[in-house]
N, C-alpha and C positions, 0 to 999 in steps of 0.2 A: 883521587881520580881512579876511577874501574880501570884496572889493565883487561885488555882485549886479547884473548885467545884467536888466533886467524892460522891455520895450520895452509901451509903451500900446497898450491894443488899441485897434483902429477898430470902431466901430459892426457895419460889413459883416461883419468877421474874427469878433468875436464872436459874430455870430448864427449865422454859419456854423460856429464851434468848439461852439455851443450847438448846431446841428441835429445834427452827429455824435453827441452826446453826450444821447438822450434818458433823461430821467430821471435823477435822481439828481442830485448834486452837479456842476458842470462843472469837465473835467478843466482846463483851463488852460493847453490847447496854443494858441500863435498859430502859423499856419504858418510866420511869419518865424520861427519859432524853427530852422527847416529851416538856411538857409545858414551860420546863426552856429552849429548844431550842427558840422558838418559842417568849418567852419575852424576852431572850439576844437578840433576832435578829430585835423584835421589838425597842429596846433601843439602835441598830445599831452597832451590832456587826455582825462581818465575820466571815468564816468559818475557821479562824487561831485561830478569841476569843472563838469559839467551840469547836477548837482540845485543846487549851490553859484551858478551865473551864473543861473538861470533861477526860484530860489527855492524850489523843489517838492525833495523825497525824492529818493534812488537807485532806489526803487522805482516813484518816478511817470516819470522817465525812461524805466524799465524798461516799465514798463506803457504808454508812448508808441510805444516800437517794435512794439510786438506788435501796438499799434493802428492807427497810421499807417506804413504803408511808406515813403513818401517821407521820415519822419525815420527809421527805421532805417535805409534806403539812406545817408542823408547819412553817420549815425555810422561807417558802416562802412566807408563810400569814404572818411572823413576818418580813420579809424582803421588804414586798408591804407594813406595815404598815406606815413604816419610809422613805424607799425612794422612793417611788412612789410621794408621794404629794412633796418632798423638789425637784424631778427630775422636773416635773408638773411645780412648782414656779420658776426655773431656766431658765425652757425654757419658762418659760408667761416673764419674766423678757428679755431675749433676743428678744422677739418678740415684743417688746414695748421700750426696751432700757430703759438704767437703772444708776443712777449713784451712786457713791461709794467713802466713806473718807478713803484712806491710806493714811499710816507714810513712807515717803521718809528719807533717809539718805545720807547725804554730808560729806566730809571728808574736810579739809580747807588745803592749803599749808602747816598751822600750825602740823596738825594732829591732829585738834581740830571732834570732831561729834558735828554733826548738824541735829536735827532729826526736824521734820512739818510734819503738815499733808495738803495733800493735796488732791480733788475730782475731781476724776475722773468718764467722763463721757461716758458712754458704748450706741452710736445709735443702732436702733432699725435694726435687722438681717433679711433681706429677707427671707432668706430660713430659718429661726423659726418660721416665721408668714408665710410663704405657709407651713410648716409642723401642725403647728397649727391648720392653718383655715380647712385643709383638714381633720385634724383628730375629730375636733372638730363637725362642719359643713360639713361634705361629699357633702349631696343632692348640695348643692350651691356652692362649691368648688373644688369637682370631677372632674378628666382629663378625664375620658373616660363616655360620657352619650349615653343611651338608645336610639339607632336611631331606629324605629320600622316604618317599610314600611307597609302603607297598599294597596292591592293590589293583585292581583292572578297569580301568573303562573304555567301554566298546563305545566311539563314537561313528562307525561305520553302521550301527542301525539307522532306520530314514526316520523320519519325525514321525510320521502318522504311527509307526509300529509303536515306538516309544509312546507317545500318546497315548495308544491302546494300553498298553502294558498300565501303568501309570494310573488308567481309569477302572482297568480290572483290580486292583491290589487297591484304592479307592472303595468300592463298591464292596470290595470282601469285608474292609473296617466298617465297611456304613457312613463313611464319608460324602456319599454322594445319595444328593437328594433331586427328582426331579431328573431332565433331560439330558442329554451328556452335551458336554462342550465340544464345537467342533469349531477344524479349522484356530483355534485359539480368540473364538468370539464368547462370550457369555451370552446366558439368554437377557431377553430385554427384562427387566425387573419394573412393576407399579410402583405407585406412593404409598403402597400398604407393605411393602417390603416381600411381595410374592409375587413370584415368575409371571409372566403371561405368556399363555398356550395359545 
């Protein structure tokens, strides 16, 4: 059986847990419940070993964060203290591969157990080592980089001038043969493959 931590309110903590709390039921947050959150969660307890030490539901825990920021801060600074670095170590371990002694069990025709240890060995995971290197190293590991053109374009010319332009530098190659194009129509073309004027 969980023994339950439940610290005695003070007179003062109440009234003031009661002034948050107009109407209704009072929730039953003390604020000392802050630092004991915060080192259970650092020593790797969840938010069941919080309903469990403090006596209330998963859901009034729940319902605590959302209300009080200084105890969701604690959960979450006590919660980054322990699983962040073991998360960290898990996934360096998968992106390097890693090997490991379990105990197997045999059972014999007899009905005899037959327990060994045996190592196992875990290669190293692609896609931990591109999550890795990306998170790690961005600049050098980054899918999407900086392509920066340098270069001017004037789009504040109106069309007809561009046109022009376009038909003049056209006509210096000898590109253009025939009428010039206006408006962006060609001229009508026969079945013999020449203009009609």
């Amino acid at each position: 059986m969980t023994k339950r931590f439940r610290p005695q309110n003070e007179p003062e903590v109440e009234a003031a847990a009661l002034a948050k709390n107009k109407g209704g039921r009072p929730s039953g947050f003390d604020p000392r419940f802050v630092p004991i959150a915060q080192t259970m969660c650092a020593m790797g307890a969840t938010d069941g070993d919080l309903a469990d030490a403090f006596g209330v539901t998963t859901t009034t825990i729940q319902n605590w964060q959302a209300k009080y920021p200084e105890f969701k801060a604690a959960v979450a600074h006590g919660k980054a203290e322990v699983f962040d670095p073991k998360v960290e170590r898990a996934l360096a371990q998968r992106a390097i591969g890693y090997s490991v002694d379990v105990e197997e069990v045999k059972i014999t025709k007899d009905g005899d157990e037959i327990r060994y240890e045996v190592r196992k060995h875990y290669p190293p995971d692609t896609t931990a080592c591109i999550f890795w290197l990306k998170n790690r190293n961005p600049e050098a590991w980054r899918d999407v980089y900086d392509h920066n053109h340098k270069g001017k374009l004037d789009v504040e010319k109106p069309s007809e001038q561009l046109l022009a332009e376009i038909r003049a530098e056209a006509e210096e190659l000898g590109l253009l043969k025939g009428p010039p194009v206006t408006n962006g129509v060609a001229p009508p073309v026969g079945l013999n493959g020449k203009t009609k004027h």
